[in-house]
C-alpha positions as CSV (number, residue, x, y, z in Angstrom):
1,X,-77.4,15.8,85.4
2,X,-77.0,16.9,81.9
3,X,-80.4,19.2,81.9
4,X,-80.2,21.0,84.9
5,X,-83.5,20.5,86.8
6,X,-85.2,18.4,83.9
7,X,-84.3,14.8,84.5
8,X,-81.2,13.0,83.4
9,X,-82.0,11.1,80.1
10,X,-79.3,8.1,81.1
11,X,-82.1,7.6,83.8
12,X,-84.6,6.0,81.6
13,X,-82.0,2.9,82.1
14,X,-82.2,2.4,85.6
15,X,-86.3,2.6,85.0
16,X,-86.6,0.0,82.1
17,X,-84.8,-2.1,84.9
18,X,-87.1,-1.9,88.2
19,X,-90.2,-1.2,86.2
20,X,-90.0,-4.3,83.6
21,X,-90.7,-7.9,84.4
22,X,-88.1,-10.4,85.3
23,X,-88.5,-12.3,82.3
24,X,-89.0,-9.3,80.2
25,X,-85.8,-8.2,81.7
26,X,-84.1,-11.2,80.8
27,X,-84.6,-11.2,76.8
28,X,-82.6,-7.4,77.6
29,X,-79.7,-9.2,78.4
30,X,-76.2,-8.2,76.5
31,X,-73.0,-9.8,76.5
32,X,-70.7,-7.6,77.9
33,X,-67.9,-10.2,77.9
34,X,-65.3,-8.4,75.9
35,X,-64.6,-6.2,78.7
36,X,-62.9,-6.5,81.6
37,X,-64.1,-6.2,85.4
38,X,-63.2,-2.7,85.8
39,X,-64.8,-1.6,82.7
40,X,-67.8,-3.3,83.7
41,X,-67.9,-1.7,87.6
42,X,-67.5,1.1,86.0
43,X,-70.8,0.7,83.9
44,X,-72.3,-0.1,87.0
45,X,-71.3,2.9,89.1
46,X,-72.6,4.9,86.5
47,X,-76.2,2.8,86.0
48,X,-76.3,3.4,90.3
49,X,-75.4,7.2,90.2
50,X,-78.3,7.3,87.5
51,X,-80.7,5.4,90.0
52,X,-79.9,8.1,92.9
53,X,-80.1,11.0,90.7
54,X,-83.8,10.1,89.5
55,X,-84.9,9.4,92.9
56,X,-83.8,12.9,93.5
57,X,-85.6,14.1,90.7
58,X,-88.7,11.8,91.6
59,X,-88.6,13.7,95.1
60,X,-88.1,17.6,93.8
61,X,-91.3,16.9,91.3
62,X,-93.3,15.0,94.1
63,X,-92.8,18.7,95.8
64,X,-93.3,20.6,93.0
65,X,-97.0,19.4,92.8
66,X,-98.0,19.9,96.4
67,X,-97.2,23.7,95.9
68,X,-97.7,24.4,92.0
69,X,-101.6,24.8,91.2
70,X,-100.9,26.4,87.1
71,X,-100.4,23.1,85.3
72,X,-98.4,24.9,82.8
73,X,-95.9,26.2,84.8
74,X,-95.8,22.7,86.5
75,X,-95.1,21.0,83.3
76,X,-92.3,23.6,82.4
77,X,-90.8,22.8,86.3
78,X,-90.7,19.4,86.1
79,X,-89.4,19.0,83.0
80,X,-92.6,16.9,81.3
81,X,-92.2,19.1,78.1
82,X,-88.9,18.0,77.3
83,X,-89.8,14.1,77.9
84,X,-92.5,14.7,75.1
85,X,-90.6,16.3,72.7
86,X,-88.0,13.5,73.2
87,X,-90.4,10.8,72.5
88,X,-91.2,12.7,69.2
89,X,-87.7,12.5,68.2
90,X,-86.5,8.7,69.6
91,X,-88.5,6.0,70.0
92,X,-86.2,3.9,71.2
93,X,-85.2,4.1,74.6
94,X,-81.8,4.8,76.0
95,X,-80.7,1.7,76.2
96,X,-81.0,1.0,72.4
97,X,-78.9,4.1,72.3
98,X,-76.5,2.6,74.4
99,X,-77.2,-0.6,72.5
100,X,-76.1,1.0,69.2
101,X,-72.7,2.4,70.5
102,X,-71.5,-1.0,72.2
103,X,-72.6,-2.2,68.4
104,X,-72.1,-5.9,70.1
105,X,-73.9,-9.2,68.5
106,X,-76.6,-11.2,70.7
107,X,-75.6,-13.7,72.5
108,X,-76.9,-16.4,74.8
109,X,-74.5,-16.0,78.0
110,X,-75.6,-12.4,80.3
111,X,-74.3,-10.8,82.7
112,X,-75.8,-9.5,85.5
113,X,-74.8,-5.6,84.6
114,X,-76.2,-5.9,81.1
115,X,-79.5,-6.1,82.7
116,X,-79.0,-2.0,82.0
117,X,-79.1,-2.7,78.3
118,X,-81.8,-3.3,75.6
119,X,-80.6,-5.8,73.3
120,X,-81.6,-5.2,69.5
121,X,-83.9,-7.5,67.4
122,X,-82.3,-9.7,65.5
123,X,-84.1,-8.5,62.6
124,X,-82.3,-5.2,62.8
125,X,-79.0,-6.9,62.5
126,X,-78.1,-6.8,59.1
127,X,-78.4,-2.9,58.9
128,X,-76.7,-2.4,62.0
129,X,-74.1,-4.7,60.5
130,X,-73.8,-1.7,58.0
131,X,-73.7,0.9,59.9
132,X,-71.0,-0.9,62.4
133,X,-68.3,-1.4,59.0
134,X,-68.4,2.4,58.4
135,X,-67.7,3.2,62.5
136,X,-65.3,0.8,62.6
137,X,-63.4,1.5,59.7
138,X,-62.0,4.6,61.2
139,X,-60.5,2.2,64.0
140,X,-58.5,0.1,61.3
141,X,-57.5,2.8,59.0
142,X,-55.8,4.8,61.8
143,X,-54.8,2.3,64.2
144,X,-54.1,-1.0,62.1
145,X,-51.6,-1.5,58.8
146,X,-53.4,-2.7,56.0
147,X,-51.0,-4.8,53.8
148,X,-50.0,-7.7,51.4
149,X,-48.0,-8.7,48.4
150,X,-49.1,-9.1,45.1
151,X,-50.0,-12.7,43.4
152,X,-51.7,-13.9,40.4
153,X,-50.7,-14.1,36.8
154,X,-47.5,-13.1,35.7
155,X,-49.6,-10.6,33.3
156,X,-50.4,-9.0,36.7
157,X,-47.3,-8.0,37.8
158,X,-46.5,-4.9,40.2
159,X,-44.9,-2.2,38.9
160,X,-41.1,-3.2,39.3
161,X,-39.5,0.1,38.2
162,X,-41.6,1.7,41.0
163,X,-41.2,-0.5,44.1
164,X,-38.4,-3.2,45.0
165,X,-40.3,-5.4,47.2
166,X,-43.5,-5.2,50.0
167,X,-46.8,-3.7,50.4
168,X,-47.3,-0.3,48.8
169,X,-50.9,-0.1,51.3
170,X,-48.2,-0.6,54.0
171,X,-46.3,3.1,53.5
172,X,-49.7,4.3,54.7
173,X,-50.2,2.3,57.8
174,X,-49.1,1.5,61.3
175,X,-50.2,-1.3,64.0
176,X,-50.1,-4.6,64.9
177,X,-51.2,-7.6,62.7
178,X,-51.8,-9.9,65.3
179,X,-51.9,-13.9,65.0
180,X,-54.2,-14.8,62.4
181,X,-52.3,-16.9,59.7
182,X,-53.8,-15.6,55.8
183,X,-54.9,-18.4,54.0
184,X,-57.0,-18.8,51.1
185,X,-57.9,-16.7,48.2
186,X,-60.2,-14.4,46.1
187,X,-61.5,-13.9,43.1
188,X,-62.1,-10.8,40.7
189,X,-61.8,-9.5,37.6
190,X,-61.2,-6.2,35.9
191,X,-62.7,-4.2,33.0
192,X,-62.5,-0.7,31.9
193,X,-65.8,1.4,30.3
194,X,-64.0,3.5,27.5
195,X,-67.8,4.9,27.3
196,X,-68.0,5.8,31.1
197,X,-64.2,6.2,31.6
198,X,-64.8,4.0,34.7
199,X,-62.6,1.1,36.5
200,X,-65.3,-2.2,37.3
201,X,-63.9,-4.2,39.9
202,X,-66.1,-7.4,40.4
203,X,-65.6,-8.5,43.5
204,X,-67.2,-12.7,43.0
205,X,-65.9,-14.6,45.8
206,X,-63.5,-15.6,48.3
207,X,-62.3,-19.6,49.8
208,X,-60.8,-20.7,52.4
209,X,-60.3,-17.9,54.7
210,X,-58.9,-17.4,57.9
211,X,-61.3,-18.1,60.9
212,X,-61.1,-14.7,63.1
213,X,-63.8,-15.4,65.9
214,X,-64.6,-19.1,67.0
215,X,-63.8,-21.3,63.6
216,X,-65.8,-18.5,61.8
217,X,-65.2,-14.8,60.1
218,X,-67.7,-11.8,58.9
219,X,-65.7,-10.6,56.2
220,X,-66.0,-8.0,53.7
221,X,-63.6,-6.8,50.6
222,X,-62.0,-3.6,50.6
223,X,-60.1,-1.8,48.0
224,X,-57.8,1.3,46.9
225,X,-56.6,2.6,43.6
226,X,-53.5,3.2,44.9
227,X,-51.5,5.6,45.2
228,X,-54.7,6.8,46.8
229,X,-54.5,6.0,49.9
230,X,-57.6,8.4,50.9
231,X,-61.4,7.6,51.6
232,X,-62.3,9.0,48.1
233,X,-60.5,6.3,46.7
234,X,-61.8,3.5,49.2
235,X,-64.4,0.9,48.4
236,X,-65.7,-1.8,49.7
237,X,-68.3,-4.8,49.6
238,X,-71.1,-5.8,52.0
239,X,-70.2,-8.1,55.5
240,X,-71.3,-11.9,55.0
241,X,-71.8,-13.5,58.2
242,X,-70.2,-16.6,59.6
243,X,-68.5,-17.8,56.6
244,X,-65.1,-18.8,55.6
245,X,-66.4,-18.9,52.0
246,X,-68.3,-15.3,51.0
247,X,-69.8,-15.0,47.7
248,X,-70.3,-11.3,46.9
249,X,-70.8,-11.1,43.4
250,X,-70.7,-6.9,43.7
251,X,-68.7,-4.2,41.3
252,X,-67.1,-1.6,42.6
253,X,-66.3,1.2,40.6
254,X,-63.9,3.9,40.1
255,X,-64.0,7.4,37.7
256,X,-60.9,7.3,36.4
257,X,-59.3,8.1,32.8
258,X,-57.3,5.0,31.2
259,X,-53.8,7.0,30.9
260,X,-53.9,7.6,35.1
261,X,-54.2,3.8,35.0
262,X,-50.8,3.2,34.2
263,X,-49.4,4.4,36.9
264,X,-51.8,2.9,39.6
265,X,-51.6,0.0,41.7
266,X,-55.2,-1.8,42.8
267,X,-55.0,-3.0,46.5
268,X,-57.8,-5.3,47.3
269,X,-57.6,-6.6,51.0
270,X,-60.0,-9.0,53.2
271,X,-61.3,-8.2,56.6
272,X,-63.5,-9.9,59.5
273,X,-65.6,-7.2,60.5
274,X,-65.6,-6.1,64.4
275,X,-68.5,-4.4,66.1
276,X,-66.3,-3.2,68.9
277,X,-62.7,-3.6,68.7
278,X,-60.6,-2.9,65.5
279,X,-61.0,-4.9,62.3
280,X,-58.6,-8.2,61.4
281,X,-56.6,-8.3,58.3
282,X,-57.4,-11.4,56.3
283,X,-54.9,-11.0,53.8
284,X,-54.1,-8.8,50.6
285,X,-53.6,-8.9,46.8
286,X,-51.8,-5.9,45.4
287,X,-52.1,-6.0,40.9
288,X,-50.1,-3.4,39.4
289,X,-52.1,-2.4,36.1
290,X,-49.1,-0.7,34.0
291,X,-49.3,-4.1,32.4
292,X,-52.4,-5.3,32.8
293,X,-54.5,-6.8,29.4
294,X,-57.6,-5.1,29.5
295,X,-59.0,-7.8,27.1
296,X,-59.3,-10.6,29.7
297,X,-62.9,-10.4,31.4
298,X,-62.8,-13.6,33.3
299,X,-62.8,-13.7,37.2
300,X,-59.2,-15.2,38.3
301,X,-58.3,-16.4,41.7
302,X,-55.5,-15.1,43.1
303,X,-54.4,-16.5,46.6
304,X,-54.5,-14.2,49.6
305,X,-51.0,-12.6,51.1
306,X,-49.9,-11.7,54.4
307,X,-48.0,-8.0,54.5
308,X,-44.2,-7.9,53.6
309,X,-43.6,-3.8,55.1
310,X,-42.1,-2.2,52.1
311,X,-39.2,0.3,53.2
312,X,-39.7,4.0,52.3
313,X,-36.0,4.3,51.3
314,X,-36.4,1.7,48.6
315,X,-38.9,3.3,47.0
316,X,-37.0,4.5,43.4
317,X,-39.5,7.0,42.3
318,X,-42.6,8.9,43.6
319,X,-44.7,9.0,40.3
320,X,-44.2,10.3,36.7
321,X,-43.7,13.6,35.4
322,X,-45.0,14.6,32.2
323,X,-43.2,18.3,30.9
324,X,-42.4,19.6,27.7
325,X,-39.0,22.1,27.0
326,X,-38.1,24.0,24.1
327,X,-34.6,26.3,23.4
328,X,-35.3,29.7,22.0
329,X,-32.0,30.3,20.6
330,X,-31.5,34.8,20.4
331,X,-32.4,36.6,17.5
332,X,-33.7,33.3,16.0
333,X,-37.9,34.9,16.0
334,X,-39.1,37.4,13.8
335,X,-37.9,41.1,14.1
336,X,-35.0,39.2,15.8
337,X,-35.9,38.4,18.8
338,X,-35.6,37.3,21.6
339,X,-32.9,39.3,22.4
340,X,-31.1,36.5,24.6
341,X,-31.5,32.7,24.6
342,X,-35.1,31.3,26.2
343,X,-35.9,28.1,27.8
344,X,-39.4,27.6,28.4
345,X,-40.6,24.5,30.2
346,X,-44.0,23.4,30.3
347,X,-44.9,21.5,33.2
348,X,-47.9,19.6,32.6
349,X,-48.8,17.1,35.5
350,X,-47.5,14.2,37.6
351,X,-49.5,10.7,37.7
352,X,-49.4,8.4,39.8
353,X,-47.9,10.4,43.0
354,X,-46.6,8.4,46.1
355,X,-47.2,10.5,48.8
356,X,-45.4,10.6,51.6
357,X,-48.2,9.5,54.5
358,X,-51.6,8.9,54.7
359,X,-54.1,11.7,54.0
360,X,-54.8,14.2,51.0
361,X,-51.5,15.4,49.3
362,X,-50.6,19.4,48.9
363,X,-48.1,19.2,45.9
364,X,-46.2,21.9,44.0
365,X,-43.4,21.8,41.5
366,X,-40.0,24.1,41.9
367,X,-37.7,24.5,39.4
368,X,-33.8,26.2,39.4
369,X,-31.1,26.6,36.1
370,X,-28.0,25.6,38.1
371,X,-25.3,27.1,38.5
372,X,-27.6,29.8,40.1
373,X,-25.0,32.1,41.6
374,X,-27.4,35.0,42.1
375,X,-30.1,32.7,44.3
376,X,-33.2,34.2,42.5
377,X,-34.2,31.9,39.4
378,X,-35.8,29.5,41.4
379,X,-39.7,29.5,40.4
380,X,-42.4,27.4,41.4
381,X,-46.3,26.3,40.5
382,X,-49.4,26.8,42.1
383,X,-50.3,24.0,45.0
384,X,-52.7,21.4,44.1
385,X,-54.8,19.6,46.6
386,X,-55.9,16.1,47.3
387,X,-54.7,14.7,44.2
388,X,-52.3,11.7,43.3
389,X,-52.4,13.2,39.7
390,X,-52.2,17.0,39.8
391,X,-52.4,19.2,36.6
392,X,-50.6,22.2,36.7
393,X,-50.3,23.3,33.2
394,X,-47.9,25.9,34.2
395,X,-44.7,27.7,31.9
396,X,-41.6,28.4,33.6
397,X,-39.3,30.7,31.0
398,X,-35.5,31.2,31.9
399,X,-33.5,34.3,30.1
400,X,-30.0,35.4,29.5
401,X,-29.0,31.7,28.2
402,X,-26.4,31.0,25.1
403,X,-26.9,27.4,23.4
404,X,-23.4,27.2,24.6
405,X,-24.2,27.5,28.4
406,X,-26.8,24.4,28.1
407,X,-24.3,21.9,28.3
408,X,-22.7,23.5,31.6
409,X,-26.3,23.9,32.8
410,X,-28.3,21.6,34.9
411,X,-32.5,22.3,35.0
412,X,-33.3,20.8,38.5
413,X,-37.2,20.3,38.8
414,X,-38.6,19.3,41.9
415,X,-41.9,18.0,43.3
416,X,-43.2,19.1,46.7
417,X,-45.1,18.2,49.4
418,X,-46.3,20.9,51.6
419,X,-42.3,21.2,53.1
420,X,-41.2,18.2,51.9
421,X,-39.1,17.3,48.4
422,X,-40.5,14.0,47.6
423,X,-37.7,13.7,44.8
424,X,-37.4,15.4,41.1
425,X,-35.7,15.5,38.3
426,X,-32.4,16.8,36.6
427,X,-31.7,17.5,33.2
428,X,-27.9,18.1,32.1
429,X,-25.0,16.6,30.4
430,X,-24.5,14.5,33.8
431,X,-20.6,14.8,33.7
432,X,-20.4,16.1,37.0
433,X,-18.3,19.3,36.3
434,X,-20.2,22.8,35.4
435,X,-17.7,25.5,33.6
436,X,-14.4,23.6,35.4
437,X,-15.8,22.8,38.6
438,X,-17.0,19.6,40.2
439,X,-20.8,20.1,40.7
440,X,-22.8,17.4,42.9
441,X,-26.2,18.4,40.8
442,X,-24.5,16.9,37.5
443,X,-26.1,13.9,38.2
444,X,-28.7,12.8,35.4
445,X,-29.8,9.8,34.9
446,X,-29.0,8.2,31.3
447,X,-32.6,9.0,30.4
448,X,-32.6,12.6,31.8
449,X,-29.0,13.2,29.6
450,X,-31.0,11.9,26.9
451,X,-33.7,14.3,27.1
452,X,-31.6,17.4,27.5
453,X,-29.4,16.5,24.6
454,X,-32.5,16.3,22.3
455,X,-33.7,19.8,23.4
456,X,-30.1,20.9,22.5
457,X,-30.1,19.6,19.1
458,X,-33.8,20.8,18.7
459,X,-34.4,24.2,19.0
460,X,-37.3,25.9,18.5
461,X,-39.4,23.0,19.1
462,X,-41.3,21.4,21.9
463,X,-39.7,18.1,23.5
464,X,-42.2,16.0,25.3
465,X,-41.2,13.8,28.4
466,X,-42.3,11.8,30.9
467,X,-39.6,11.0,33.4
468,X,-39.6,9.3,37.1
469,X,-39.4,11.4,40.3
470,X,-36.4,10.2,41.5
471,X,-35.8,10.2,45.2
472,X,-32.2,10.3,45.1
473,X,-32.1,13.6,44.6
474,X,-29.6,15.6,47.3
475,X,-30.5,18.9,47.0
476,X,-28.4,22.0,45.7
477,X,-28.9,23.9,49.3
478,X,-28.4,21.1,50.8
């Protein structure tokens, strides 16, 4: 008994049962068919523990009035205060309680232990039907891999510098697809609001999907601005019953700034809504928007994709950094400093971050001058939270350097999350040998050599970049 003396609220059940007419009780009937025989004789166990307990409680009150004349301190005894305050707060009975966990549609078949249960009207249904997408969603974004492959247009291509082949929604997720075969296909368009600086995805309509339960489906749209894989970036439509052919007709929108949109991906995936067990994956369409014309308004179709899991390894970069850099050569300032050559870098943000698993992101950015013989000119940014695109806006200024030591320096700049390097950058001559020796860090990339060679024939001025966080990165303490 959960109230001590006061009687057990799960009792109510057993009551609406030997208290309510046969037929009466026969409209209550649920369909407990999704679970097994042991699942159900447990249910019942329980519903007869709940019978013996208030036939205990009925006997300790029946007592309590042959000896308690005060009728206050009888109704504080047996526990008649708390069954009025309780009817204040729910009106519904236990069983709708119950009822609203199990979350199961009506049906015509019963069984004989769902006699315990008070079935919902079917007027309530569509709000339930609400209420069950945003219960269940937690089962399918934990426990099921949401995936797919981008189609449409070639306009609409994925961003092929980015990711060699697969479902970027599917670094995120784990489980079991199952045996439903994706067919059919959706249709959407895309605008942007310069005004609003807002991303209007119209959802319109979808054909020919995938029957999940008995020729039929419920589904619904979801969608992610990837690389945000987290609930602030998740949106999705309403549930249309029994139909292989929703229309929706709904925009769902997104507060984003236009230069963020270049490196985002849109993930826009189908599911048939569960009320107990997890959602089913209907298929995918992944569009990257790097290239994307922003002056077509028309809906297109695009057909729906099963997942192709993309391997971590392959993925090239992580995101975009955007820095500045600038050489202060000595003496070349007023009142002739500074006294030894500066380089300042600017690091400004990253967009479009991968991250390395589901969930918010904790990123900083280290950097080192290499060789670093003394171990101590590593420095580092603040950590920014729960952002694909963090600004740091921070200045990292190395002393002591000659223009001369530049070409037989490296600037390794790394991005971080929490412990882990997600990859960086490194900008040097990329000859592989630093002041005679064979170096492993003089790696750069044709575009990183490019860079560094235009900071070294422009000093005193500010070189803006934006290069890939390369993953290939093996580490100097490594």
């Amino acid at each position: 008994c959960l109230f001590g003396k006061h009687p057990p609220w799960p009792a109510m059940w057993i009551l609406f049962i030997s208290r309510g007419s046969t037929s009466s009780v026969c409209e209550a009937l649920l369909d407990l068919g999704h679970l097994t025989e042991v699942e159900q004789t447990m249910i019942l166990n329980v519903l007869l523990r709940d019978a013996e307990l208030q036939q205990q409680e009925e006997g300790r009150i029946s007592k309590l009035q042959q000896v308690e004349s005060d009728p206050v301190r009888l109704r504080s005894l047996t526990g008649a205060w708390f069954n009025e305050e309780r009817a204040k707060r729910h009106h519904s009975r236990g069983a709708d309680i119950i009822h609203a966990s199990i979350r199961h549609k009506r049906r015509s078949k019963d069984l004989p232990v769902s006699s315990a249960f008070e079935e919902k009207k079917e007027e309530n249904s569509e709000r339930q039907e609400e209420s069950t997408v945003e219960n269940t969603e937690d089962l399918e974004d934990t426990g099921i891999a949401e995936h797919g492959i981008e189609t449409g247009e070639e306009k609409s291509e994925r961003l092929e510098d980015l990711f060699v082949s697969g479902s970027l929604m599917s670094l995120y997720s784990v489980g079991d697809f199952g045996g439903i075969t994706i067919t059919g296909r959706i249709q959407f368009s895309l605008q942007y609001d310069t005004k609003r600086e807002e991303l209007c995805v119209r959802v319109c309509r979808c054909q020919n999907l995938a029957p999940a339960r008995n020729s039929h489906s419920d589904p619904y749209v979801k969608v992610y601005l990837l690389p945000d894989n987290t609930s602030r970036s998740k949106r999705k439509t309403s549930v249309k019953r029994k139909t292989l052919n929703p229309i929706y007709d709904e925009t769902l929108k997104y507060k984003v700034r236009q230069s963020d949109l270049q490196a985002r991906v849109l993930s826009v995936s189908v599911w048939h809504m569960e009320r107990v067990r997890r959602n089913l994956f209907l298929g995918e369409v992944e569009v990257g928007l790097a290239q994307w014309d922003w002056g077509r308004s028309q809906p297109i179709w695009y057909p729906l994709m099963p997942r192709v899991q993309m391997n971590p390894d392959a993925i090239l970069s992580r995101g975009t950094i955007l820095l500045s850099l600038k050489f202060i050569p000595p003496g070349s300032e007023e009142g002739g400093y500074p006294l030894t050559g500066e380089l300042h870098i600017w690091l400004k943000e990253i967009v479009g971050l991968i991250p390395p698993k589901r969930g918010s992101p904790s990123t900083y950015v280290k950097s080192v001058v290499l060789p670093d013989e003394s171990g101590i000119s590593g420095q580092q940014t603040r950590v920014v939270r729960g952002s694909v695109s963090p600004l740091f806006n921070h200045t990292m200024v190395y002393d002591g350097l000659q223009l001369s030591d530049l070409t037989q320096a490296c600037t390794e700049i790394t991005v971080w999350n929490s412990s882990a390097c997600l990859g960086g950058v490194r900008l040097s001559m990329g000859s592989g040998v630093s002041y005679g020796q064979m170096v492993c860090w003089m790696d750069s990339t044709e575009e990183e050599i490019s860079v560094w060679n235009t900071v070294i024939k422009n000093s005193n001025a500010w070189v803006d970049t934006a290069l890939p966080i390369r993953t290939n990165l093996r580490l100097c303490s490594e």
